[in-house]
MOPAC internal coordinates of N, CA, C and O (Angstrom, degrees):
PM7 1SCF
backbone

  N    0.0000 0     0.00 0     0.00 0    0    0    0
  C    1.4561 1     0.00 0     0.00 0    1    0    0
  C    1.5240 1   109.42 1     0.00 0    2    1    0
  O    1.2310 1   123.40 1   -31.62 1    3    2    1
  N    0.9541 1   111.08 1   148.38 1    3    2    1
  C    1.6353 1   130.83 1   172.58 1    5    3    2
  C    1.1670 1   104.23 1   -73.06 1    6    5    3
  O    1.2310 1   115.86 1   -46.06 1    7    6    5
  N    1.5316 1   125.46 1   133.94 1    7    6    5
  C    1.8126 1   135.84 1   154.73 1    9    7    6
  C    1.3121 1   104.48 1   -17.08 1   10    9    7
  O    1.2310 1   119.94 1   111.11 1   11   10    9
  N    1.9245 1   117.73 1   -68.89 1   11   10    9
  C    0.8116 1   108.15 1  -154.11 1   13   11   10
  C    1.3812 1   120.32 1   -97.64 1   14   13   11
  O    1.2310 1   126.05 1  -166.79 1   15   14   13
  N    1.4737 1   105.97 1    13.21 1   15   14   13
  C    1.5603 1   116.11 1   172.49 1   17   15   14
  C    2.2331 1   101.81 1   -79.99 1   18   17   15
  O    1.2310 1   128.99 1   123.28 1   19   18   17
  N    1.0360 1   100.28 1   -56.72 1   19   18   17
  C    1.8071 1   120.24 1   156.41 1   21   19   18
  C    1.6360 1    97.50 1    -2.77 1   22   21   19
  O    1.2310 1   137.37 1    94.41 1   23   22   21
  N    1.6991 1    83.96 1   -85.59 1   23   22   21
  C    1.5378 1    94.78 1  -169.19 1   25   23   22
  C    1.4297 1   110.62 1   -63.37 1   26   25   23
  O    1.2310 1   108.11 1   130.69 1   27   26   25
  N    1.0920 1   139.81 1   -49.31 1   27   26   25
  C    1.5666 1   122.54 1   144.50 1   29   27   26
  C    1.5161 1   140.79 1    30.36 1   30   29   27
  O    1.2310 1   142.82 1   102.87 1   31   30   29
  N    1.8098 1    73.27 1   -77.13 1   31   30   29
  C    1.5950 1    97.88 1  -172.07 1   33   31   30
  C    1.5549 1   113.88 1   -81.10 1   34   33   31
  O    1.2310 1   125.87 1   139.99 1   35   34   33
  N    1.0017 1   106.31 1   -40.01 1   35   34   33
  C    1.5895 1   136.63 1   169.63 1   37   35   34
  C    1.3911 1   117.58 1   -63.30 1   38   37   35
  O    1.2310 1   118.86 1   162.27 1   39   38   37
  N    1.2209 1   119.78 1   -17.73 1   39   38   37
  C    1.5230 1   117.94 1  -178.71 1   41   39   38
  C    1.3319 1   104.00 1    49.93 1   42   41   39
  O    1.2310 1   115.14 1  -142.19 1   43   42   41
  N    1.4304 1   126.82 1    37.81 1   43   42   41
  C    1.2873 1   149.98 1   168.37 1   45   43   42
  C    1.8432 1    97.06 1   -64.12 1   46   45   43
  O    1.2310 1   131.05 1   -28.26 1   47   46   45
  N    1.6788 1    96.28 1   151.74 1   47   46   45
  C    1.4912 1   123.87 1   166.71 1   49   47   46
  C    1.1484 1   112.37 1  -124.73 1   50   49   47
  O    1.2310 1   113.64 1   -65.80 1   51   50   49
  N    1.5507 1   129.64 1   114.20 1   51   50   49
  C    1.4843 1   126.57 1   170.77 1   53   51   50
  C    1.2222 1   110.60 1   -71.87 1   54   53   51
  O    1.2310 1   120.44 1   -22.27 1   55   54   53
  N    1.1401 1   116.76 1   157.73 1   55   54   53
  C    1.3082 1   136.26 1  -175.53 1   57   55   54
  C    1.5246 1   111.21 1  -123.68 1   58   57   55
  O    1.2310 1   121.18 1    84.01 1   59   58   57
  N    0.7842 1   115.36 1   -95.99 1   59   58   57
  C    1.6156 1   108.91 1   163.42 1   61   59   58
  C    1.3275 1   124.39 1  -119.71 1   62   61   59
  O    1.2310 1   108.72 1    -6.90 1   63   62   61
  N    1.5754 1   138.71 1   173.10 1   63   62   61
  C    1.1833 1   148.53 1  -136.73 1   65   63   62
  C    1.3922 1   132.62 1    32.26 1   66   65   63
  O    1.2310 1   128.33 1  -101.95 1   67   66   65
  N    1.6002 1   101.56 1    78.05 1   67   66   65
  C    1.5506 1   113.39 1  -167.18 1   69   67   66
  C    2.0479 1    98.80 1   -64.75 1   70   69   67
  O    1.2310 1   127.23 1   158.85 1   71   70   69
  N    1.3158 1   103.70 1   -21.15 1   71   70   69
  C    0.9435 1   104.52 1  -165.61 1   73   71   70
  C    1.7523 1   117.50 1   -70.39 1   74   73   71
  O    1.2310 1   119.08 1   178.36 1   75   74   73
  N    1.4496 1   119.36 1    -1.64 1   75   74   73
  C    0.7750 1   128.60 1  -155.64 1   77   75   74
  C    1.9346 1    97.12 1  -108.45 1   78   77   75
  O    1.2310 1   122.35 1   161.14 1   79   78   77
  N    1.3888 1   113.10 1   -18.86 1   79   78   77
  C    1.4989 1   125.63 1  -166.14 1   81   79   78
  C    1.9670 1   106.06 1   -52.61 1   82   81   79
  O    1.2310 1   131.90 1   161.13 1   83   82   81
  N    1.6738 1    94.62 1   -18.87 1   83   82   81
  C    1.3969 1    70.91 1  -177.21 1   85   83   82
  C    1.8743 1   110.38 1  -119.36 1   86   85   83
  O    1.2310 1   132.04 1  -143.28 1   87   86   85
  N    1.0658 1    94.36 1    36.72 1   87   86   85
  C    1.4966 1   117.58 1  -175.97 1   89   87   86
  C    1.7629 1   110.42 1   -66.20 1   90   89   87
  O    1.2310 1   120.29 1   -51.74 1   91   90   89
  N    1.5844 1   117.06 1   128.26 1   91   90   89
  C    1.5732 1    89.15 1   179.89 1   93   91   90
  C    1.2456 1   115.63 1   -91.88 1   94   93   91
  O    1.2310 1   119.98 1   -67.32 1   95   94   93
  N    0.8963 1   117.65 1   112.68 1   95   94   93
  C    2.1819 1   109.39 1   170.17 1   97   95   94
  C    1.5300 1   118.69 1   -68.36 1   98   97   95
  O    1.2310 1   132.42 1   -65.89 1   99   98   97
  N    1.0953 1    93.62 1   114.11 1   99   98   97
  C    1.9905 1    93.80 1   170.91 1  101   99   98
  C    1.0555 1   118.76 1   -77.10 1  102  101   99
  O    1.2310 1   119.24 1   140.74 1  103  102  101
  N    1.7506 1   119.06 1   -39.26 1  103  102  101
  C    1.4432 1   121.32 1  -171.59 1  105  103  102
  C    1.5032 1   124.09 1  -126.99 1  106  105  103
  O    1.2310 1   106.54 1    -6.21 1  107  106  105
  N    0.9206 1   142.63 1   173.79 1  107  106  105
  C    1.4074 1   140.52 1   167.25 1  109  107  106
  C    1.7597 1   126.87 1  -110.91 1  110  109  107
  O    1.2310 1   100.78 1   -74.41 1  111  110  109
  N    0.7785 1   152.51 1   105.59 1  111  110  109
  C    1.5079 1   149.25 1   165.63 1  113  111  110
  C    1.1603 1   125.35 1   -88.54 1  114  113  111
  O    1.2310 1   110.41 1   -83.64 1  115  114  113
  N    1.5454 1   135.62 1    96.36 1  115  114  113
  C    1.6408 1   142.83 1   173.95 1  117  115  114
  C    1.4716 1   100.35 1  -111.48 1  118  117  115
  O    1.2310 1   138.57 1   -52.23 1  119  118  117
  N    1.7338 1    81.60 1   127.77 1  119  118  117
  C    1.6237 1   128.33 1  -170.00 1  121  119  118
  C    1.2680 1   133.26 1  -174.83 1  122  121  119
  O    1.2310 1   114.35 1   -75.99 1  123  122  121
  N    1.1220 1   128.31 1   104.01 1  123  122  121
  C    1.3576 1   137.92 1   167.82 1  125  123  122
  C    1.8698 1   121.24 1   -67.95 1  126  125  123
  O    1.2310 1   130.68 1   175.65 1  127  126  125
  N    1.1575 1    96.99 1    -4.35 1  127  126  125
  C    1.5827 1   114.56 1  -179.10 1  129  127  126
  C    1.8457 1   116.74 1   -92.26 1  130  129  127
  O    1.2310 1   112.11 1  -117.98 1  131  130  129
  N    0.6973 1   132.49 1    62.02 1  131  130  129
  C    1.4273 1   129.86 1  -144.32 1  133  131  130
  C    1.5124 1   104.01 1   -51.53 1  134  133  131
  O    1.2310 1   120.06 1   139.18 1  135  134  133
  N    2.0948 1   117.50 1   -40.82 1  135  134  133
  C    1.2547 1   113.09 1   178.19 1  137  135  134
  C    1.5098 1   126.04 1   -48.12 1  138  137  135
  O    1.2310 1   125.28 1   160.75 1  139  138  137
  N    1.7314 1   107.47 1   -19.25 1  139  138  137
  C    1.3982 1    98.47 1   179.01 1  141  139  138
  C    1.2862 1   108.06 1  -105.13 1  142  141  139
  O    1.2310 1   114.17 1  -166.86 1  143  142  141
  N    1.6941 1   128.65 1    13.14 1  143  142  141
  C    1.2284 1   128.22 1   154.08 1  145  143  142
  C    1.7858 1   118.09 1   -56.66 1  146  145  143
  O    1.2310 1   129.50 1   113.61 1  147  146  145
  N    1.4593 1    99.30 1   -66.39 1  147  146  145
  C    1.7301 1   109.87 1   150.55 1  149  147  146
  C    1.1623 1   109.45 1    -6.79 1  150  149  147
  O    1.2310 1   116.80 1   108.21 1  151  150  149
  N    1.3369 1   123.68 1   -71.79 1  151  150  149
  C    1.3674 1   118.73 1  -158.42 1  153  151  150
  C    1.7852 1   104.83 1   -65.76 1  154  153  151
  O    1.2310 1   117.16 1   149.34 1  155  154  153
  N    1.3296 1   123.01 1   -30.66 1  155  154  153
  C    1.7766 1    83.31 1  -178.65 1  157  155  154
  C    1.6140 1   125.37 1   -86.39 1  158  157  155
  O    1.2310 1   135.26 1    -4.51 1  159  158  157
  N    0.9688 1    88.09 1   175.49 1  159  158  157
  C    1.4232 1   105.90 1   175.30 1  161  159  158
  C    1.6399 1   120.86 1  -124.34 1  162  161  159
  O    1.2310 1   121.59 1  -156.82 1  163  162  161
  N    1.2137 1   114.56 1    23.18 1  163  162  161
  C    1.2044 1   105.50 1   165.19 1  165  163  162
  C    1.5897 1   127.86 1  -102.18 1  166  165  163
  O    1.2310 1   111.36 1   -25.66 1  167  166  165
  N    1.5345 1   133.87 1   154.34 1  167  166  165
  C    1.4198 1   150.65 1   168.88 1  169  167  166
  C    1.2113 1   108.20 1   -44.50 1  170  169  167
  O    1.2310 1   119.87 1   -17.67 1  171  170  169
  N    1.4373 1   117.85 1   162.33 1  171  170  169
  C    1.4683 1   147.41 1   141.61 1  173  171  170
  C    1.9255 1    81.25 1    53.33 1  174  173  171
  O    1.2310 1   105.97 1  -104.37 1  175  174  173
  N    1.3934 1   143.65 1    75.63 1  175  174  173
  C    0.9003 1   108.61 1   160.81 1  177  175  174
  C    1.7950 1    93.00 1  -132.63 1  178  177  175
  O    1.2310 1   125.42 1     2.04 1  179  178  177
  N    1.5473 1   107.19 1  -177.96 1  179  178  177
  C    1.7014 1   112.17 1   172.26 1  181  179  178
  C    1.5970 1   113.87 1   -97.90 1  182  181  179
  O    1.2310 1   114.73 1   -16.95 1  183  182  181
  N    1.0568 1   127.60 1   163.05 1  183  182  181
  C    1.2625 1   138.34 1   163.82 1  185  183  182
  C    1.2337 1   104.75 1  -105.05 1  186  185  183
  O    1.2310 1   115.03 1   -42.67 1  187  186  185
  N    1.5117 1   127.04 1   137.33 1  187  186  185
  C    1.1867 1   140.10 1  -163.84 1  189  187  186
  C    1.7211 1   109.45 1  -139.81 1  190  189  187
  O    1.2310 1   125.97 1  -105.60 1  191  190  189
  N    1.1543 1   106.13 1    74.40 1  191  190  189
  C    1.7459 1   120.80 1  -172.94 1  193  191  190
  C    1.2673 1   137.78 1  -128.91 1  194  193  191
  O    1.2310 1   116.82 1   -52.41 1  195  194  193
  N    1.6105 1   123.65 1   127.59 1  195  194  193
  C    1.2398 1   123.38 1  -179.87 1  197  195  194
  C    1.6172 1   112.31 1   -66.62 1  198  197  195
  O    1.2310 1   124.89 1   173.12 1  199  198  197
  N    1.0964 1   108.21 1    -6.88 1  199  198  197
  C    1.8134 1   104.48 1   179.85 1  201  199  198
  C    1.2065 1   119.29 1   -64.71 1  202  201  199
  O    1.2310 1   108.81 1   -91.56 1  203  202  201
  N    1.0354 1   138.56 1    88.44 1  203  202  201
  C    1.6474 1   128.36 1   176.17 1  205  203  202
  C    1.3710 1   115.61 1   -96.83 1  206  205  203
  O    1.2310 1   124.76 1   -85.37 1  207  206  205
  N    1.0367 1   108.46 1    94.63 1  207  206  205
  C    1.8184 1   135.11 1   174.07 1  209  207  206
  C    1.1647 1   111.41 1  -158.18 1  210  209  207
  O    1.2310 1   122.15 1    -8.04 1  211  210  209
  N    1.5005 1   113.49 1   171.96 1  211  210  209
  C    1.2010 1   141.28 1   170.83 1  213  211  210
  C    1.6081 1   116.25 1   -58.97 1  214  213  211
  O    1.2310 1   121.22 1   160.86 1  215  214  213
  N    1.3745 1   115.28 1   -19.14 1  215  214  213
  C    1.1127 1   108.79 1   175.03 1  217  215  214
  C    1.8974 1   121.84 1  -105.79 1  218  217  215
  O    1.2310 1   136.87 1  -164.64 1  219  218  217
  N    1.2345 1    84.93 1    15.36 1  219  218  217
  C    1.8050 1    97.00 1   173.81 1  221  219  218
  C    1.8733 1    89.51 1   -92.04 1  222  221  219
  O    1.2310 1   120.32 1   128.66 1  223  222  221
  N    1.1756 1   117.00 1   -51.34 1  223  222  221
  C    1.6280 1   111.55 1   177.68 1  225  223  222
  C    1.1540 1   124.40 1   -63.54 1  226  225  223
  O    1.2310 1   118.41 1   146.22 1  227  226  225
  N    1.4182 1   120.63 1   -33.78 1  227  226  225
  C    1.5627 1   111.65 1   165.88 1  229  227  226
  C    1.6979 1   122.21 1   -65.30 1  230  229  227
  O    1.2310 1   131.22 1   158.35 1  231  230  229
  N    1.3021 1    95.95 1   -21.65 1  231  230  229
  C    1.5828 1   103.09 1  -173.96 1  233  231  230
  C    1.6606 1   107.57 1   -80.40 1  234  233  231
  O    1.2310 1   134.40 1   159.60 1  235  234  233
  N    1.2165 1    89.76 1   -20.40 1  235  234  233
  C    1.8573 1    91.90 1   173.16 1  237  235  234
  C    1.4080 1   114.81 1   -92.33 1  238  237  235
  O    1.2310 1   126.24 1   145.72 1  239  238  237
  N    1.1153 1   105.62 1   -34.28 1  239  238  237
  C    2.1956 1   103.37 1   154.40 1  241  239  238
  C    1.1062 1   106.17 1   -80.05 1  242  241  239
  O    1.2310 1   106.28 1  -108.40 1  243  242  241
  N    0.9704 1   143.09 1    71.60 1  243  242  241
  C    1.7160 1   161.45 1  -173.91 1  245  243  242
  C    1.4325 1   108.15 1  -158.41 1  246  245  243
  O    1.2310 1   132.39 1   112.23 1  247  246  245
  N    1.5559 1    93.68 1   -67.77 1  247  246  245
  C    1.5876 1   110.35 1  -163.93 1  249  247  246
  C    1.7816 1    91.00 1  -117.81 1  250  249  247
  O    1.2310 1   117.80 1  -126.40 1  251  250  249
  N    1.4528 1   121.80 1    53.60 1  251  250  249
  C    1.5572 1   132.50 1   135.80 1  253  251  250
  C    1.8351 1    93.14 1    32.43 1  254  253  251
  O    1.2310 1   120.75 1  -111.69 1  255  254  253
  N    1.4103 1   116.16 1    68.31 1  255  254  253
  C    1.1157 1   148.24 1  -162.38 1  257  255  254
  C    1.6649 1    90.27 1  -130.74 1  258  257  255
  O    1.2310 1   121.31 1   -41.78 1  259  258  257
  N    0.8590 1   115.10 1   138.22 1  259  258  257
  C    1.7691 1   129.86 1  -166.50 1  261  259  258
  C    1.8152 1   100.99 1  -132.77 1  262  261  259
  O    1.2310 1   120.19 1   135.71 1  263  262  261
  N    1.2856 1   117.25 1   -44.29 1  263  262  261
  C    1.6304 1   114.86 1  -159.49 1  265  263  262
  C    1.7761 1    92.26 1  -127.37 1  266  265  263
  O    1.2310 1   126.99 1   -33.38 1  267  266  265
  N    1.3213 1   104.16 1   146.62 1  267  266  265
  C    2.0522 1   110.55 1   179.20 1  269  267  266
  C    1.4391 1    77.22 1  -136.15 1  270  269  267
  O    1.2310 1   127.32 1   -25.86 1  271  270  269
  N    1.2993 1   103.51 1   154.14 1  271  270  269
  C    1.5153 1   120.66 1   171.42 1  273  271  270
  C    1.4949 1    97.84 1  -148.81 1  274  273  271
  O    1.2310 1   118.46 1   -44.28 1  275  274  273
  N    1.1647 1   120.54 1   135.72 1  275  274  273
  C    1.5227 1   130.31 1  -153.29 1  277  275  274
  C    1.2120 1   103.78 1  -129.25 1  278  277  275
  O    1.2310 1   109.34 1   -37.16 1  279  278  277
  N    1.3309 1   137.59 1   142.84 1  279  278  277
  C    1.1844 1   127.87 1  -150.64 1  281  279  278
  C    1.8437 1   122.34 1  -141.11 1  282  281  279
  O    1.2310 1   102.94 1   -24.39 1  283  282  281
  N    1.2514 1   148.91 1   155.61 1  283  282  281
  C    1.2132 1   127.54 1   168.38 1  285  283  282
  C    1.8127 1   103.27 1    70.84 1  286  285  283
  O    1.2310 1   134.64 1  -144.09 1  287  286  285
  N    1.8508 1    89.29 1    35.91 1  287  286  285
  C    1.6273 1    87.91 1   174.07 1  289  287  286
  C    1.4694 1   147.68 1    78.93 1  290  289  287
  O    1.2310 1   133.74 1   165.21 1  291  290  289
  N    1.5288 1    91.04 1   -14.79 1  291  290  289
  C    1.5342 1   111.38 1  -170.89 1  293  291  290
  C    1.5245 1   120.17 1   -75.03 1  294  293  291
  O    1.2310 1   121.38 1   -57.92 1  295  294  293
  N    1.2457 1   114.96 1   122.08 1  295  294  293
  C    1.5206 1   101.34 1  -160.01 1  297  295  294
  C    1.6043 1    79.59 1  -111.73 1  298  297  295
  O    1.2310 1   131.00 1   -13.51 1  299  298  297
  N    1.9688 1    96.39 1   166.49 1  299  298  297
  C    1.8720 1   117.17 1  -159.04 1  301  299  298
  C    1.6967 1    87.73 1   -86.40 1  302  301  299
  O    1.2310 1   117.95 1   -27.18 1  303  302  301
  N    0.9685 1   121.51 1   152.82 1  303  302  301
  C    1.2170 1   129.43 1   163.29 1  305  303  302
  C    2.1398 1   104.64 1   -74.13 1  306  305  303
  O    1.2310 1   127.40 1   -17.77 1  307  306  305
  N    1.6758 1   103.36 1   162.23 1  307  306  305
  C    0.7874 1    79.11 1   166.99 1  309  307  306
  C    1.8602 1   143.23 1   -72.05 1  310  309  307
  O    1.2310 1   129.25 1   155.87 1  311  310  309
  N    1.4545 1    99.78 1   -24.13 1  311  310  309
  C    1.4447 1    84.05 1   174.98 1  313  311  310
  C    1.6400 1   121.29 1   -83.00 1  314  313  311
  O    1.2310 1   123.99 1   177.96 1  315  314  313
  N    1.5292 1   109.95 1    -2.04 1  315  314  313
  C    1.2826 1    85.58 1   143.13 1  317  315  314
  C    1.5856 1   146.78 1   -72.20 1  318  317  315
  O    1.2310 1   125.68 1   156.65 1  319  318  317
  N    1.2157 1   106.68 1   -23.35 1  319  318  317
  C    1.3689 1   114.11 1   168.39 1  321  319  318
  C    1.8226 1   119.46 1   -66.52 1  322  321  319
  O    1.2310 1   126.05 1   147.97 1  323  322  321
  N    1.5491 1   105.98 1   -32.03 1  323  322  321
  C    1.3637 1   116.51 1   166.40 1  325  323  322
  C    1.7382 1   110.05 1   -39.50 1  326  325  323
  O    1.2310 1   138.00 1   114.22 1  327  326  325
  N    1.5312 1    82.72 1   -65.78 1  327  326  325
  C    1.7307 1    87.55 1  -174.47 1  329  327  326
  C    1.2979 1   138.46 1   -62.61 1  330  329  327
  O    1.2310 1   126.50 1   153.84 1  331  330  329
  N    1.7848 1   105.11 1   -26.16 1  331  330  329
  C    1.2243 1   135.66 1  -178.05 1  333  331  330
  C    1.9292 1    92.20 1   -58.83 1  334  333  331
  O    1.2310 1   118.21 1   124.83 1  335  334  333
  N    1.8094 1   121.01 1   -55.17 1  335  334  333
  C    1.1496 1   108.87 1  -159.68 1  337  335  334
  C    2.0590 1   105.69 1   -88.81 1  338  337  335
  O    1.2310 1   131.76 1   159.00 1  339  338  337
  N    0.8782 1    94.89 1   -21.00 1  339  338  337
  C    1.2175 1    89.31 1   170.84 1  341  339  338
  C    1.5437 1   107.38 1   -42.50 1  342  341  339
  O    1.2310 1   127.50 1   112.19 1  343  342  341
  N    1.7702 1   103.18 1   -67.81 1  343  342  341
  C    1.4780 1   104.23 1  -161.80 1  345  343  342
  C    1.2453 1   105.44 1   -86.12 1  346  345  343
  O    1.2310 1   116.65 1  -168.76 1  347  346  345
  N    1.0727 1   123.97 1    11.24 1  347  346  345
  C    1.3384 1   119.59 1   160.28 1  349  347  346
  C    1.8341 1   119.39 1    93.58 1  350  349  347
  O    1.2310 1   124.10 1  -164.15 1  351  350  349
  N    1.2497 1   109.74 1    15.85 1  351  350  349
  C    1.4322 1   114.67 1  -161.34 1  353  351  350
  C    1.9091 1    99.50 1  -103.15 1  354  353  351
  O    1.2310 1   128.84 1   -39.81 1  355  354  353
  N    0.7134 1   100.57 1   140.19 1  355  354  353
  C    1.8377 1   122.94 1   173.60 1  357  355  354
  C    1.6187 1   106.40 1   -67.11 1  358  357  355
  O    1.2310 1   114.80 1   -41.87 1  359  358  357
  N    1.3995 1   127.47 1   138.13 1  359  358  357
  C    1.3788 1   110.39 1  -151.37 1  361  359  358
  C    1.8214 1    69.97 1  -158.08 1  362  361  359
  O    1.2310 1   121.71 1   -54.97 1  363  362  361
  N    1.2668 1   114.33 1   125.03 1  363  362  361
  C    1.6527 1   128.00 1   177.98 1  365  363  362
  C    1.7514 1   127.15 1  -141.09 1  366  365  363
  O    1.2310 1   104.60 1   -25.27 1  367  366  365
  N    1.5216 1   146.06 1   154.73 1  367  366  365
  C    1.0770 1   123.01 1   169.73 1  369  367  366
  C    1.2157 1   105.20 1  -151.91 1  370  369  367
  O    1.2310 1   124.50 1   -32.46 1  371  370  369
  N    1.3028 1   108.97 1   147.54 1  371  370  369
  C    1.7048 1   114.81 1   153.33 1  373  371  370
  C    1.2045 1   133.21 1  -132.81 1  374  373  371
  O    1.2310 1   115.99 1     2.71 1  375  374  373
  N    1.1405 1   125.22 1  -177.29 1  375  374  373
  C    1.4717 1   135.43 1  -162.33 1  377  375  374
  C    1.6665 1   102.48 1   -70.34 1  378  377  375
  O    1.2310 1   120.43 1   139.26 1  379  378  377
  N    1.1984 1   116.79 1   -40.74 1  379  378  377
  C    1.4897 1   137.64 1  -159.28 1  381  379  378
  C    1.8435 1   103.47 1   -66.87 1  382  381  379
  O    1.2310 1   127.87 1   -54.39 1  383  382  381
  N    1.6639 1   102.46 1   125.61 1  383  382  381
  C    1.5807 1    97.10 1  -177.89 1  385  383  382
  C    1.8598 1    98.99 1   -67.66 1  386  385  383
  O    1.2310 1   137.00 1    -7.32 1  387  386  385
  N    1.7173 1    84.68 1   172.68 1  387  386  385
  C    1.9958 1   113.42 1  -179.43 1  389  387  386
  C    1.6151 1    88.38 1   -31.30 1  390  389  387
  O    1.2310 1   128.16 1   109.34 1  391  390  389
  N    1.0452 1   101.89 1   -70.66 1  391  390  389
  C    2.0376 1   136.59 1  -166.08 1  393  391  390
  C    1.8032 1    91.17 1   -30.61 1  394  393  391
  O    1.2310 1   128.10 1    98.27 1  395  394  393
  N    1.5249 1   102.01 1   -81.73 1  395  394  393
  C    1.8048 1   109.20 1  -167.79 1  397  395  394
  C    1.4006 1   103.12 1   -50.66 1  398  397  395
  O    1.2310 1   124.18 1   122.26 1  399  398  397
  N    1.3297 1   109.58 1   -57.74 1  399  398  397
  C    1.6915 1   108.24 1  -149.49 1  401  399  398
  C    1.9475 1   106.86 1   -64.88 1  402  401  399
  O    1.2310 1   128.87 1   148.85 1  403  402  401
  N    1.5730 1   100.52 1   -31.15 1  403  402  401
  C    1.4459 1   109.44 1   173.70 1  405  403  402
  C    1.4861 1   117.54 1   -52.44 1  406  405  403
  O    1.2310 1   126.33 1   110.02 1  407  406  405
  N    1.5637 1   105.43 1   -69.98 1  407  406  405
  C    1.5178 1   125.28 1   169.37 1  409  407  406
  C    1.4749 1   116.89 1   -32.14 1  410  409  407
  O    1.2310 1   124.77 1   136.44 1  411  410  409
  N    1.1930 1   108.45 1   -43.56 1  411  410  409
  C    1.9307 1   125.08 1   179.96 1  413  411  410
  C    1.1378 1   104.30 1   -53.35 1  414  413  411
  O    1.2310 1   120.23 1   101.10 1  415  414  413
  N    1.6296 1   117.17 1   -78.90 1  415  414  413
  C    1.7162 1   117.53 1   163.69 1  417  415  414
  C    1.2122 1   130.47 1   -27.13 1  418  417  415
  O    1.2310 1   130.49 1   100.00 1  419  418  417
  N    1.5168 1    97.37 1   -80.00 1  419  418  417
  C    2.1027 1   106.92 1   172.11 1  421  419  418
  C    1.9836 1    91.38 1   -21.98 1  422  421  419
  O    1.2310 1   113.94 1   107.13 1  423  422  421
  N    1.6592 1   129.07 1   -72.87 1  423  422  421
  C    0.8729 1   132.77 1  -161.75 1  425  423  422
  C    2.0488 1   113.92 1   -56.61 1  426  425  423
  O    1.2310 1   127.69 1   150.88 1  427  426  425
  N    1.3490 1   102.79 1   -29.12 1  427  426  425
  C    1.0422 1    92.22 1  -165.91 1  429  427  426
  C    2.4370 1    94.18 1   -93.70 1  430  429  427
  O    1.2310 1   120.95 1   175.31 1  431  430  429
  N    0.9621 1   115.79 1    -4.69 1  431  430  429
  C    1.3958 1   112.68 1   163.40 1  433  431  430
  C    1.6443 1   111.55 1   131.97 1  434  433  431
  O    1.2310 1   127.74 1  -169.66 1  435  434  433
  N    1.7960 1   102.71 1    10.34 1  435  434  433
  C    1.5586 1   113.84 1  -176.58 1  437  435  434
  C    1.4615 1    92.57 1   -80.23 1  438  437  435
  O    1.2310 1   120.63 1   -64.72 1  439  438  437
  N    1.6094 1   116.41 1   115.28 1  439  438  437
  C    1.7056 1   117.11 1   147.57 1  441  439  438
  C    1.1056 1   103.29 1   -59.38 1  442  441  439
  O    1.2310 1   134.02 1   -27.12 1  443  442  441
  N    1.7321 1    90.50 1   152.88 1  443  442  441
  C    1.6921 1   132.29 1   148.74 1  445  443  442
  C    1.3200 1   100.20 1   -51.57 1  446  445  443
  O    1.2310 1   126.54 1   -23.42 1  447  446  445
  N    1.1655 1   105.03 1   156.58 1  447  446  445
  C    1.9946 1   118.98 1   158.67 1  449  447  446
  C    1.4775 1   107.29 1   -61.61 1  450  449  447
  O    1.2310 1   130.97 1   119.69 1  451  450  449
  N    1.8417 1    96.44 1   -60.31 1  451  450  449
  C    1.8516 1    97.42 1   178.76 1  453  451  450
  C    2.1138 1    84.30 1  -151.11 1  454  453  451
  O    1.2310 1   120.10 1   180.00 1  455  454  453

């Protein structure tokens, strides 16, 4: 799926990195735990998290994470968005809890990691 097919589905709002809208995502990852973000190792995928801080974005320049999708409303502060464009990562949110907005994808053809 496309970023901006994602946000779509999600009734998602970008925030910054338009540049990222036509990005393809293969997979999805929902987690509020960032240490078990660390753990994957897979490409092209989204982060799907109620964490809104600075340390949901570092964990995605860690784990070469390109798109955050934030969830249960939570909008980035600005210096998260600072950091988000620096490093270049796509930073989005919607209304829709971890649970809906995940389920929506999985449904609309976004894999799991595992």
């Amino acid at each position: 799926m496309k970023l901006k097919d994602i946000l779509a589905c999600v009734d998602g709002k970008l925030v910054c990195g338009e540049s990222h809208l036509e990005d393809e995502v293969m997979r999805g990852f929902a987690s509020d735990l960032m240490s078990d973000v660390l753990t994957i190792l897979e490409d092209d995928i989204i982060l799907i998290t109620g964490l809104s801080n600075n340390q949901a974005i570092r964990t995605a320049e860690m784990s070469d994470i390109s798109n955050i999708l934030l969830v249960r409303n939570k909008k980035p502060s600005q210096s998260m968005i600072d950091m988000a464009n620096e490093l270049n990562i796509s930073l989005s949110y919607t209304s829709f809890s971890l649970f809906k907005a995940s389920g929506l994808l999985y449904q609309q053809g976004l894999k799991p990691v595992y």
